[in-house]
Each structure stands twice: as structure tokens, then as C-alpha cells.
C-alpha positions, 0 to 999 in steps of 0.5 A: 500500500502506498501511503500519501497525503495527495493521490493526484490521478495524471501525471499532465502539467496540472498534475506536476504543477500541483506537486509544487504547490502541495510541497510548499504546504508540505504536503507528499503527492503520489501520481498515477498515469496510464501513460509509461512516462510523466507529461500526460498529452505534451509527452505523449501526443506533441512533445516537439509542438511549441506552446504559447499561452504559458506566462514567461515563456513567448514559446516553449515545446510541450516537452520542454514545459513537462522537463521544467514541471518535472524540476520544478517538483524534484525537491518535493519528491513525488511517487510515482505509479506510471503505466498502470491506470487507476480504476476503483476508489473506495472509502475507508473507516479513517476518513480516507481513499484507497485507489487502486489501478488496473495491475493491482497497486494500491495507494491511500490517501485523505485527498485525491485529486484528479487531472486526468486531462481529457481522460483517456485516449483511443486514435480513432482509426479508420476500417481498415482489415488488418490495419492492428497488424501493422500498429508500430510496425509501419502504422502510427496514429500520432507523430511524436518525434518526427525525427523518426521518418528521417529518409522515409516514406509515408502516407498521411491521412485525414483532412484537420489540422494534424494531417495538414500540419504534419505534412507540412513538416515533414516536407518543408523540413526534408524529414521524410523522403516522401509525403503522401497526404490522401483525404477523402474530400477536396476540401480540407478541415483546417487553417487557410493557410495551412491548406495554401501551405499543402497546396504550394507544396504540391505544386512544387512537387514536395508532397502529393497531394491525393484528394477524393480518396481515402486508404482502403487497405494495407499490406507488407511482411512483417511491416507496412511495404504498401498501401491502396487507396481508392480514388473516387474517379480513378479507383484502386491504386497501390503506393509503396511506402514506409508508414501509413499515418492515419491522423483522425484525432482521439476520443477521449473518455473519462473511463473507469472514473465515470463510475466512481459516483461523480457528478458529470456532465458532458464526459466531465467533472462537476467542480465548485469553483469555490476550490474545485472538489467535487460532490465527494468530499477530499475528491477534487477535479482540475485541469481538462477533466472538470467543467464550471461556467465559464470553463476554459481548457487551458493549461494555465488555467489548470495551474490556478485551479490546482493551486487553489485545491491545494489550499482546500486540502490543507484545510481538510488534511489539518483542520486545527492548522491555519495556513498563512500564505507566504510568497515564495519570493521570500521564504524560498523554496524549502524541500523535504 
């Protein structure tokens, strides 16, 4: 059993930042993740994206951010749980929560907080038969160091932002030997420029642009070799290559958390903005995994409310205890 005073579910930027905050207060945190790694969608989804709504910082890449959240926290000494996910909760007689995840481990605490983002993720991945045969085998559903098609050859599906960003990318960058981007339409989903950029680039010959048309099947030994797409006039056709990338977004759930007997709405979170609990009191909720009025799904937004849960813990953790804020501009920041 891992005992704790602050079980944060998420180990996101929320959920590190939160870390920090309940260290000043000297409260420990344990994070669980479902994710191998900290970082929760900057490490796993866009770590090289850049960012730049975080104050203080004009524009940082995502991973970037996770690496100073992760300093940040260090001298708070958090635990970890990485790669498990977190799948029941229930209440004991002392007045506290044991949460365990889904290979068994427990963990105890009187406050859980969850920030668990926009909870947890599926590509959504077109019917293709065969396709799972080749996932990590020549077939991606996120681009997460595009250093890895270096000299390669890859199709690219799908018609938003994602598609037409990374194609862009990794032709204007010489990453990929080859860029094939197919969508079913003529018309695209994202940016105006981005889809004026696409277009300049396959006029210049740096990607081929295949519209009218989507991948129908897959085929290789062992690892993607070839893909057939099916164009609306001219039918099926075969195209070597070395990954096929279909970028269709996510769905996110709130999975196994949906059934803990929490107010939702909207595949979301019902929080006081007062400090962010939920209906279960010493359970909180912030970051993209909570809803209020006037909700914003920002990161820095997620900072404050973090913050100001913390505080709410505090009271709740050591009731005969007054907490005076002091600025850490004066006392420093002071480890376990």
C-alpha cells in the first residue's frame, strides 16, 4: 500500500504543477498515469509542438514545459505509479481513499485529486482489415518525434489540422523522403493557410497531394511495404511506402472514473469553483477533466485551479492548522 497525503490521478502539467504547490504546504503527492512516462498529452501526443499561452515563456515545446514541471517538483519528491491506470476508489473507516489501478497497486490517501486531462485516449482509426497488424510496425496514429521518418516514406491521412500540419513538416523540413497526404474530400478541415501551405507544396512537387480518396487497405511482411487507396474517379491504386499515418484525432473518455459516483456532465467533472472538489468530499477535479461556467481548457488555467485545491486540502488534511500564505519570493523554496 502506498501511503500519501495527495493521490493526484495524471501525471499532465496540472498534475506536476500541483506537486509544487502541495510541497510548499508540505504536503507528499503520489501520481498515477496510464501513460509509461510523466507529461500526460505534451509527452505523449506533441512533445516537439511549441506552446504559447504559458506566462514567461513567448514559446516553449510541450516537452520542454513537462522537463521544467518535472524540476520544478524534484525537491518535493513525488511517487510515482506510471503505466498502470487507476480504476476503483473506495472509502475507508479513517476518513480516507484507497485507489487502486488496473495491475493491482494500491495507494491511500485523505485527498485525491484528479487531472486526468481529457481522460483517456483511443486514435480513432479508420476500417481498415488488418490495419492492428501493422500498429508500430509501419502504422502510427500520432507523430511524436518526427525525427523518426528521417529518409522515409509515408502516407498521411485525414483532412484537420494534424494531417495538414504534419505534412507540412515533414516536407518543408526534408524529414521524410516522401509525403503522401490522401483525404477523402477536396476540401480540407483546417487553417487557410495551412491548406495554401499543402497546396504550394504540391505544386512544387514536395508532397502529393491525393484528394477524393481515402486508404482502403494495407499490406507488407512483417511491416507496412504498401498501401491502396481508392480514388473516387480513378479507383484502386497501390503506393509503396514506409508508414501509413492515419491522423483522425482521439476520443477521449473519462473511463473507469465515470463510475466512481461523480457528478458529470458532458464526459466531465462537476467542480465548485469555490476550490474545485467535487460532490465527494477530499475528491477534487482540475485541469481538462472538470467543467464550471465559464470553463476554459487551458493549461494555465489548470495551474490556478490546482493551486487553489491545494489550499482546500490543507484545510481538510489539518483542520486545527491555519495556513498563512507566504510568497515564495521570500521564504524560498524549502524541500523535504
Amino acid at each position: 500500500m502506498i501511503q500519501t497525503d495527495i493521490i493526484i490521478i495524471g501525471a499532465g502539467p496540472v498534475g506536476l504543477f500541483t506537486v509544487f504547490e502541495a510541497g510548499l504546504l508540505k504536503l507528499r503527492c503520489h501520481l498515477i498515469d496510464s501513460l509509461p512516462q510523466a507529461g500526460g498529452q505534451c509527452s505523449e501526443i506533441y512533445p516537439k509542438k511549441p506552446i504559447y499561452d504559458i506566462p514567461g515563456f513567448p514559446s516553449i515545446l510541450a516537452g520542454d514545459l513537462i522537463d521544467n514541471l518535472m524540476e520544478q517538483a524534484a525537491p518535493f519528491k513525488p511517487g510515482f505509479t506510471l503505466g498502470e491506470a487507476a480504476v476503483s476508489i473506495e472509502k475507508t473507516a479513517e476518513d480516507k481513499f484507497i485507489v487502486t489501478t488496473n495491475k493491482g497497486t494500491q495507494h491511500e490517501a485523505p485527498i485525491v485529486m484528479i487531472a486526468g486531462g481529457l481522460g483517456v485516449f483511443e486514435p480513432r482509426k479508420p476500417p481498415i482489415e488488418g490495419l492492428e497488424n501493422y500498429e508500430d510496425k509501419g502504422v502510427e496514429y500520432i507523430i511524436k518525434d518526427p525525427e523518426f521518418y528521417q529518409g522515409k516514406r509515408c502516407v498521411i491521412s485525414g483532412g484537420g489540422d494534424s494531417a495538414l500540419d504534419w505534412s507540412i513538416f515533414l516536407a518543408e523540413k526534408n524529414i521524410a523522403k516522401e509525403v503522401a497526404l490522401v483525404h477523402r474530400r477536396s476540401s480540407f478541415r483546417g487553417h487557410l493557410d495551412s491548406v495554401q501551405k499543402v497546396m504550394d507544396l504540391a505544386d512544387a512537387g514536395k508532397i502529393k497531394l491525393i484528394t477524393e480518396a481515402e486508404v482502403v487497405g494495407i499490406g507488407g511482411n512483417g511491416k507496412v511495404e504498401n498501401v491502396v487507396i481508392n480514388h473516387l474517379t480513378q479507383g484502386d491504386f497501390t503506393m509503396e511506402t514506409d508508414h501509413f499515418i492515419p491522423l483522425f484525432g482521439l476520443k477521449p473518455s473519462l473511463g473507469p472514473i465515470a463510475d466512481w459516483g461523480l457528478e458529470i456532465d458532458k464526459n466531465a467533472i462537476v467542480v465548485d469553483t469555490l476550490d474545485y472538489s467535487t460532490n465527494i468530499p477530499g475528491i477534487y477535479a482540475i485541469g481538462d477533466v472538470n467543467t464550471y461556467t465559464n470553463k476554459l481548457k487551458l493549461i494555465l488555467c489548470g495551474f490556478h485551479e490546482g493551486t487553489l485545491a491545494v489550499q482546500s486540502a490543507f484545510a481538510r488534511i489539518h483542520p486545527d492548522k491555519k495556513n498563512v500564505l507566504k510568497y515564495t519570493t521570500v521564504n524560498g523554496i524549502s524541500g523535504f
